[in-house]
TORMARTOR-809308 format. One record per residue (C-alpha): residue number from 1; residue in three letters; x, y, z. Coordinates in Angstrom, 3 decimals. Example, Ala and Ser with C-alpha at 12.3 -4.5 7.8 and 13.67 -1.06 7.14 Angstrom:
2
R   num   residu          x          y          z
R     1      ALA     12.300     -4.500      7.800
R     2      SER     13.670     -1.060      7.140
//
This chain:
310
R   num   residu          x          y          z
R     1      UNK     -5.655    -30.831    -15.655
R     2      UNK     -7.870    -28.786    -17.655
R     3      UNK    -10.911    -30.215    -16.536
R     4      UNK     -9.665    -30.206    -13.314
R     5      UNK     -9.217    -26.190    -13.323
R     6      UNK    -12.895    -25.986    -14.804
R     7      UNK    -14.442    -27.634    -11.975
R     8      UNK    -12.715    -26.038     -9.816
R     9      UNK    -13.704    -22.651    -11.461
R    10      UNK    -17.305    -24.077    -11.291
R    11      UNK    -17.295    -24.198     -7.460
R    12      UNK    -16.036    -20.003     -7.005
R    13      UNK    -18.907    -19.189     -9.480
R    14      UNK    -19.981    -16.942     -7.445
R    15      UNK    -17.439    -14.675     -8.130
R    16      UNK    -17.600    -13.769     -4.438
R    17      UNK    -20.961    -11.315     -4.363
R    18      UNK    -19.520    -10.981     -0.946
R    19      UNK    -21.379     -9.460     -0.610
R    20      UNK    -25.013     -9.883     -1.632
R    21      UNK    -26.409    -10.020      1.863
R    22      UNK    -29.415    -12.497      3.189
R    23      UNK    -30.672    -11.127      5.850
R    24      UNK    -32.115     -7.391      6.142
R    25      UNK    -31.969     -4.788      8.709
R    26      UNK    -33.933     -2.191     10.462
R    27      UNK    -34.540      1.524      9.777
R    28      UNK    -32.963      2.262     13.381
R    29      UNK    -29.483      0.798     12.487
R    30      UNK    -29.367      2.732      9.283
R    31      UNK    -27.414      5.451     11.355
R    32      UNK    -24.138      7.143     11.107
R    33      UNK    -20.804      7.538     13.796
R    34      UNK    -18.557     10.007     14.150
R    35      UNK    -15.696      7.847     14.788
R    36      UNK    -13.477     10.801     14.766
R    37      UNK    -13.275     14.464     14.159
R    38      UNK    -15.250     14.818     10.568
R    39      UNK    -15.491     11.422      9.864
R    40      UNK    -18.515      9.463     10.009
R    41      UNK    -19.203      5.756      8.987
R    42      UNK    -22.661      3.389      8.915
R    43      UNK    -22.032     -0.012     10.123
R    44      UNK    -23.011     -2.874      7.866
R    45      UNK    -24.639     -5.987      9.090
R    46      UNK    -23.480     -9.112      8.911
R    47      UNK    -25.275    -10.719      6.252
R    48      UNK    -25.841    -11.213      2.129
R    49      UNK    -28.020     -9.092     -0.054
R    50      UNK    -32.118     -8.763     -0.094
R    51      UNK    -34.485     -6.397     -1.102
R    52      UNK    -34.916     -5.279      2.458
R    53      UNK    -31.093     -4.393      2.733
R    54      UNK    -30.377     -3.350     -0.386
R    55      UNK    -27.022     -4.527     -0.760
R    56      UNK    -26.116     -2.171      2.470
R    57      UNK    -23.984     -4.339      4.288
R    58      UNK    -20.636     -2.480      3.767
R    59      UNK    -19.279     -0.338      6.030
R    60      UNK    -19.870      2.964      4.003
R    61      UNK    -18.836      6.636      5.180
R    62      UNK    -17.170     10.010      4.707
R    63      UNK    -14.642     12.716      5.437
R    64      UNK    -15.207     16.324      5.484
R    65      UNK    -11.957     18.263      4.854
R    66      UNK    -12.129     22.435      4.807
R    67      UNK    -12.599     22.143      1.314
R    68      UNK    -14.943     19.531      0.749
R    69      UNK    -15.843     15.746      1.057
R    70      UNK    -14.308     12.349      0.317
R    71      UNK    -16.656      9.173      0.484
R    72      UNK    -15.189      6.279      1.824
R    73      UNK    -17.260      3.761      0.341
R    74      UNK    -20.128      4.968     -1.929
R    75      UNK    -22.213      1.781     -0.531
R    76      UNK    -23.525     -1.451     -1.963
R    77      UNK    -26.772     -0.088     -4.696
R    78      UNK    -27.812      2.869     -6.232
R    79      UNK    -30.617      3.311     -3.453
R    80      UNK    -28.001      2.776     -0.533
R    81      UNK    -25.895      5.099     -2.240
R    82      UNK    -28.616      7.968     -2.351
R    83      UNK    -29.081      7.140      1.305
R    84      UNK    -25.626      7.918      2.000
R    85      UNK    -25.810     11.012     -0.253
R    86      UNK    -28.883     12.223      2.001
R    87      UNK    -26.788     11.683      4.870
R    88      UNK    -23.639     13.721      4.123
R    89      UNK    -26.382     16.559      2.550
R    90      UNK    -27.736     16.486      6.511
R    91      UNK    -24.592     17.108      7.664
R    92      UNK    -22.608     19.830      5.681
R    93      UNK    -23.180     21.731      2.599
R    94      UNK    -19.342     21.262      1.333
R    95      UNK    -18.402     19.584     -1.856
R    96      UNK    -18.457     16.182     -2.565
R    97      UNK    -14.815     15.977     -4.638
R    98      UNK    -13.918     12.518     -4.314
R    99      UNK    -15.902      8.759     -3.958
R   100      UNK    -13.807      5.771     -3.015
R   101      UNK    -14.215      2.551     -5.006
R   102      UNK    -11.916      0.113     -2.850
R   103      UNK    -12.244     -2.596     -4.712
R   104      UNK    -14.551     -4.877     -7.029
R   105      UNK    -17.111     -6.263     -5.121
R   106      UNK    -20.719     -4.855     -5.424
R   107      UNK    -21.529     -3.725     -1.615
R   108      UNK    -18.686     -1.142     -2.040
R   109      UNK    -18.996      0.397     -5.392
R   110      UNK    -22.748      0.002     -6.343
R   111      UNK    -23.365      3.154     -4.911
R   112      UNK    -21.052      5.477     -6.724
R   113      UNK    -23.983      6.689     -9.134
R   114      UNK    -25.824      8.392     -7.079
R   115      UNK    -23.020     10.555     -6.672
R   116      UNK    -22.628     11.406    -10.476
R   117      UNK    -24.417     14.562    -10.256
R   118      UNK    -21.841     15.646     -7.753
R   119      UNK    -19.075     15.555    -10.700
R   120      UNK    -16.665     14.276     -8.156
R   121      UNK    -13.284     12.234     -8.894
R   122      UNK    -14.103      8.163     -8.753
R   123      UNK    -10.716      6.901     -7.468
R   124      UNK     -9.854      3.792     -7.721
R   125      UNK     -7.036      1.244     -8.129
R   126      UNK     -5.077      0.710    -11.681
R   127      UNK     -6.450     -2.828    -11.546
R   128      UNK    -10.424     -2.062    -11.016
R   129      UNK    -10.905     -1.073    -14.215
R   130      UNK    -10.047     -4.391    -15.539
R   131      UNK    -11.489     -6.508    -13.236
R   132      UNK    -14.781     -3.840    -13.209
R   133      UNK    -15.059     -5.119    -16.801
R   134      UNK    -15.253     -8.631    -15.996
R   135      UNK    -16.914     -8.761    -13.763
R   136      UNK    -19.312     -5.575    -13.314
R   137      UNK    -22.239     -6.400    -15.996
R   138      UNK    -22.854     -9.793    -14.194
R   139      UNK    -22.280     -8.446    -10.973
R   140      UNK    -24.843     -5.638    -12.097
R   141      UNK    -26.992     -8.552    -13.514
R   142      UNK    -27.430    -10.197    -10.048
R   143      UNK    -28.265     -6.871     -7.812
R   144      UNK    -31.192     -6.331    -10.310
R   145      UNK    -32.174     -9.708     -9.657
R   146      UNK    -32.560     -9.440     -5.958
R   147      UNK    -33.234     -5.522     -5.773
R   148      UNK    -34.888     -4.226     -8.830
R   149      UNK    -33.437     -2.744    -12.364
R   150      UNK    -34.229      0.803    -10.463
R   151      UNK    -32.130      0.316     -6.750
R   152      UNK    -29.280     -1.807     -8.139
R   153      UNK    -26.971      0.920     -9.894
R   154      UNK    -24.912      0.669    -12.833
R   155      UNK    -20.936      0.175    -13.237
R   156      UNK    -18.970      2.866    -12.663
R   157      UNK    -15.243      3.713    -13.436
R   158      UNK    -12.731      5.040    -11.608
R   159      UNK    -11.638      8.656    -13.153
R   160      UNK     -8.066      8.674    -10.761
R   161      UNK     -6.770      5.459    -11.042
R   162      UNK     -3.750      4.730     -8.231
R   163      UNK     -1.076      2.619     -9.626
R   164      UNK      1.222      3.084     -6.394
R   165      UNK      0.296      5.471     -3.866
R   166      UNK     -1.420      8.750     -3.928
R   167      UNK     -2.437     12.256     -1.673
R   168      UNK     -5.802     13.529     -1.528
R   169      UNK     -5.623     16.811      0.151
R   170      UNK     -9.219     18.091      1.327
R   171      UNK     -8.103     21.449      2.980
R   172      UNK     -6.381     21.029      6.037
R   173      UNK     -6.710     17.112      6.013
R   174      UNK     -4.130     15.405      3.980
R   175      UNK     -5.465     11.141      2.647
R   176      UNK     -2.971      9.383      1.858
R   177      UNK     -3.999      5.896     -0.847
R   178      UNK     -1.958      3.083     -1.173
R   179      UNK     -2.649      0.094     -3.878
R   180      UNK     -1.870     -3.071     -3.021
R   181      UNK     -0.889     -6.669     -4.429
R   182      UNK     -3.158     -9.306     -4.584
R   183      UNK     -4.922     -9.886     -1.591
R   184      UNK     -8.477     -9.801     -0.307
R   185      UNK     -9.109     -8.816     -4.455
R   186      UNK     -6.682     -7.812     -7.287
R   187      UNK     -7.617     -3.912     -6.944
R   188      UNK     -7.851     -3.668     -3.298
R   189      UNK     -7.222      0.330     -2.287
R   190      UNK     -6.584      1.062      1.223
R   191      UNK     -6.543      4.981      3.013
R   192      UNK     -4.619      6.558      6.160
R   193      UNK     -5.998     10.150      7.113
R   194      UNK     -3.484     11.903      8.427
R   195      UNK     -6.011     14.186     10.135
R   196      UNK     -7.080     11.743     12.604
R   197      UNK     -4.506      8.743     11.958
R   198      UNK     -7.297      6.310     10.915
R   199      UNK     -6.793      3.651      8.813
R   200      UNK     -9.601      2.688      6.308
R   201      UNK     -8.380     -0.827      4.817
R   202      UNK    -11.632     -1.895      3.395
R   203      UNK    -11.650     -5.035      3.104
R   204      UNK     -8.029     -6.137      3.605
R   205      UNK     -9.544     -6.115      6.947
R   206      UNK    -12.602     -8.148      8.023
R   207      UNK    -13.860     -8.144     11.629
R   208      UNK    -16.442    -10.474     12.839
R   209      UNK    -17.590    -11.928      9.484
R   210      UNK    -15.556    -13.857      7.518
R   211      UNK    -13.282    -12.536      5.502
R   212      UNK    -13.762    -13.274      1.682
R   213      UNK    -10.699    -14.821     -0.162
R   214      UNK    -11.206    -13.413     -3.929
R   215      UNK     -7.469    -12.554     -5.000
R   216      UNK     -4.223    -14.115     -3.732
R   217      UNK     -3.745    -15.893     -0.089
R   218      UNK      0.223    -15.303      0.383
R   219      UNK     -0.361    -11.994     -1.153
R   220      UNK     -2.498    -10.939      1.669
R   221      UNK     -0.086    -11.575      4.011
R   222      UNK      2.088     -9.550      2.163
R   223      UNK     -0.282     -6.698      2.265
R   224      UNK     -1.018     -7.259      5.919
R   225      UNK      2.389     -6.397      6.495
R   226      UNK      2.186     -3.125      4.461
R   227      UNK     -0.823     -2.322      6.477
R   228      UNK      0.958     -2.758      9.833
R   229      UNK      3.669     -0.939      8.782
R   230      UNK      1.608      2.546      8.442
R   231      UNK      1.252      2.584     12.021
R   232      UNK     -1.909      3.033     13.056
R   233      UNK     -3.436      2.191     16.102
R   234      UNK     -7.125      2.467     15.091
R   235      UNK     -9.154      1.275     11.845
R   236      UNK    -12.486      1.254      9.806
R   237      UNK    -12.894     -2.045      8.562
R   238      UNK    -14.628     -3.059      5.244
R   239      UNK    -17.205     -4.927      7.407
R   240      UNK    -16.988     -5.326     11.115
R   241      UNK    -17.536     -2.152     14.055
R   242      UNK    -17.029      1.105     12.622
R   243      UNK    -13.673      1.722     14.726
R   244      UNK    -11.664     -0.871     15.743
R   245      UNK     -7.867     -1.281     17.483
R   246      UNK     -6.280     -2.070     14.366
R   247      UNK     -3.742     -4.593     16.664
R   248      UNK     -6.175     -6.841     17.529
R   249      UNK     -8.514     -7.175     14.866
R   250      UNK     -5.475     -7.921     12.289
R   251      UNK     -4.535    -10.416     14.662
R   252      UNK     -7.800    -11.903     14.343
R   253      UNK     -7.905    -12.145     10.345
R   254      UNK     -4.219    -12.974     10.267
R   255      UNK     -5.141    -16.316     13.022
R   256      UNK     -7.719    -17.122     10.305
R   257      UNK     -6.173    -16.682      6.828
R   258      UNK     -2.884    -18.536      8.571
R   259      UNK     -5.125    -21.219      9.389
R   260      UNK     -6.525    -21.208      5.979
R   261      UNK     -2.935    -21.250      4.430
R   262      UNK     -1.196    -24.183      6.800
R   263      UNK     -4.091    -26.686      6.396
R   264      UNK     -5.165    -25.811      2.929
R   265      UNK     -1.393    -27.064      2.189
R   266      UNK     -1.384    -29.946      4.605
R   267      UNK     -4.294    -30.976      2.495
R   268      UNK     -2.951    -30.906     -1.082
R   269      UNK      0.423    -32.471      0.221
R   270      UNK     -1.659    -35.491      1.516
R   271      UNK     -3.568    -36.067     -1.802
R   272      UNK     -6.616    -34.735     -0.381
R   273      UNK     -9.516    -34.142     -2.987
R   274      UNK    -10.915    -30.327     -2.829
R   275      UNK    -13.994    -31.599     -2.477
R   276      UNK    -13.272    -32.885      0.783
R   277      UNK    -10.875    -30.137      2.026
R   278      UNK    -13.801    -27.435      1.368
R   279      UNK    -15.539    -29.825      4.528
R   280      UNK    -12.671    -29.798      6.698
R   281      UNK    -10.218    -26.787      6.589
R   282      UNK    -10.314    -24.161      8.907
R   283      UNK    -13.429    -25.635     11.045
R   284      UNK    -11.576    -24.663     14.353
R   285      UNK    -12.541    -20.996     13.191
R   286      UNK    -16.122    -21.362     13.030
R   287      UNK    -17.438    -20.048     15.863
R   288      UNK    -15.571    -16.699     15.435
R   289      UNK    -16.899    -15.347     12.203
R   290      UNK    -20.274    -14.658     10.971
R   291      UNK    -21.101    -16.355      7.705
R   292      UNK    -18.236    -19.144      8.168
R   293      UNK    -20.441    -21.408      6.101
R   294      UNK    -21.294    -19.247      3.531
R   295      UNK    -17.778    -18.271      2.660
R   296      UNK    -14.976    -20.883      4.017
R   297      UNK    -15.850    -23.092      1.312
R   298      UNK    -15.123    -20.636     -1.264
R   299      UNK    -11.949    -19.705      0.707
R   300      UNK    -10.669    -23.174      0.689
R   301      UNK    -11.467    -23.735     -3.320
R   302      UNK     -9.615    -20.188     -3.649
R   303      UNK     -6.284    -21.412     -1.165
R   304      UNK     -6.541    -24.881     -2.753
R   305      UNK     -6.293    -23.889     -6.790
R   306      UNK     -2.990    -21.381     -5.273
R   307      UNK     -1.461    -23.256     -3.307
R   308      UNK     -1.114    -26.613     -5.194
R   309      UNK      1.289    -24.770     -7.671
R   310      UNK      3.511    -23.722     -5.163
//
């Protein structure tokens, strides 16, 4: 068994870099929408990371409150993070108090140093911490690889960890964080704004590329349903359009990660090898996601090593 569990280890090894994209993108798309009143957010492409995109292929974004600024994703390096700080500075003058680190993966939280001069509050889950020190230095490691020692970043902590829920008020505009189970990651920090009833999921909601299985299948269903239950009709999605109908798009993940769970199991109660069932789940779904080959594999070795101890 134990050798078993080490191979199987050997085939996620990628630690899901998610998020280290493969193909760039031009200077025209590096542009921001208001998707809202005070709310802006820069689509990321579809693809892994190069020196072209430097690891900007998170949806990445901010709020500006009466008294100051929230980022919603501090971006994916330290150069796409100074890009994003250029792009709030164009905007408004106010504060920048707080920087979102939604989870562990490196397009979303590579970015926060370029906002250290700001002396703003890194919030983050109670679990990123943690998995930040597992995981960070190598993830750190492989940015300067592909970008260069000077655009990757460095790790940074979270200064408000959020074991439960939390309130960030920015004058006048009430964000409300939630911190969920298992799911997409172990630390995975979701946001409603009250202001103007958008949800920001990161990635506990992928549309149009395939979403990245790096925590706990069942548990994501569990969080999907904490999601729903917030009630809001509209979302910004880790990856995906930068304002979606949150109905339909969690429709679409939920089609896929059911279709990961019920064959995934039909395949370890027939005695099939995860070798093979890497080849074979979930093909009906490849044709709707961008990336399907890059990432259902590691989706199915994820599924398979939870779902054979049910």
């Amino acid at each position: 068994m134990n050798g078993s569990v080490t191979r199987r280890g050997a085939l996620l090894g990628g630690l899901c870099l998610c998020c280290l994209p493969r193909a760039g993108f031009s200077a025209e798309s590096l542009s921001m929408d208001e998707v809202a009143p005070g709310v802006f957010v820069r689509r990321g492409p579809d693809a892994e990371a190069t020196p072209e995109n430097v690891d900007g292929i998170a949806n990445i974004g901010f709020i500006v409150g009466r008294d100051g600024v929230l980022v919603t994703e501090s971006g994916g390096s330290l150069t796409d993070g100074q890009w994003l700080r250029a792009e709030i500075a164009k905007r408004t003058d106010k504060p920048i108090r707080y920087v979102l680190l939604t989870h562990v993966h490196p397009d979303h939280v590579f970015g926060a140093a370029a906002f250290r001069g700001d002396n703003p509050i890194f919030v983050g889950h109670a679990a990123l911490r943690g998995a930040l020190d597992a995981r960070g230095e190598f993830y750190r490691k492989r940015l300067a690889e592909i970008l260069g020692e000077a655009r990757a970043g460095e790790v940074v902590y979270p200064t408000l960890e959020v074991k439960d829920g939390a309130e960030i008020d920015l004058g006048g505009r009430t964000l409300r964080l939630t911190a969920h189970g298992s799911a997409h990651t172990t630390c995975d920090l979701s946001m409603l704004d009250t202001g103007s009833g958008l949800l920001f999921p990161a990635d506990l909601l992928f549309v149009g590329r395939i979403p990245s299985l790096d925590g706990s299948l069942l548990g994501w269903f569990k969080e999907i349903e904490r999601l729903q239950g917030m009630g809001a009709a509209r979302a910004v999605p880790g990856h995906g359009p930068t304002s979606v109908a949150f109905a339909p798009a969690i429709a679409d993940l939920t089609r896929y990660l059911s279709a990961l769970r019920d064959e995934t199991r039909k395949a370890v109660a027939s005695g099939v090898p995860i070798e093979t069932a890497v080849q074979t789940v979930a093909l009906a779904e490849k044709d709707k996601w961008a990336l399907f080959d890059t990432y259902n594999g590691r989706n199915v070795t994820q599924a398979y090593q939870e779902l054979e101890w049910e």
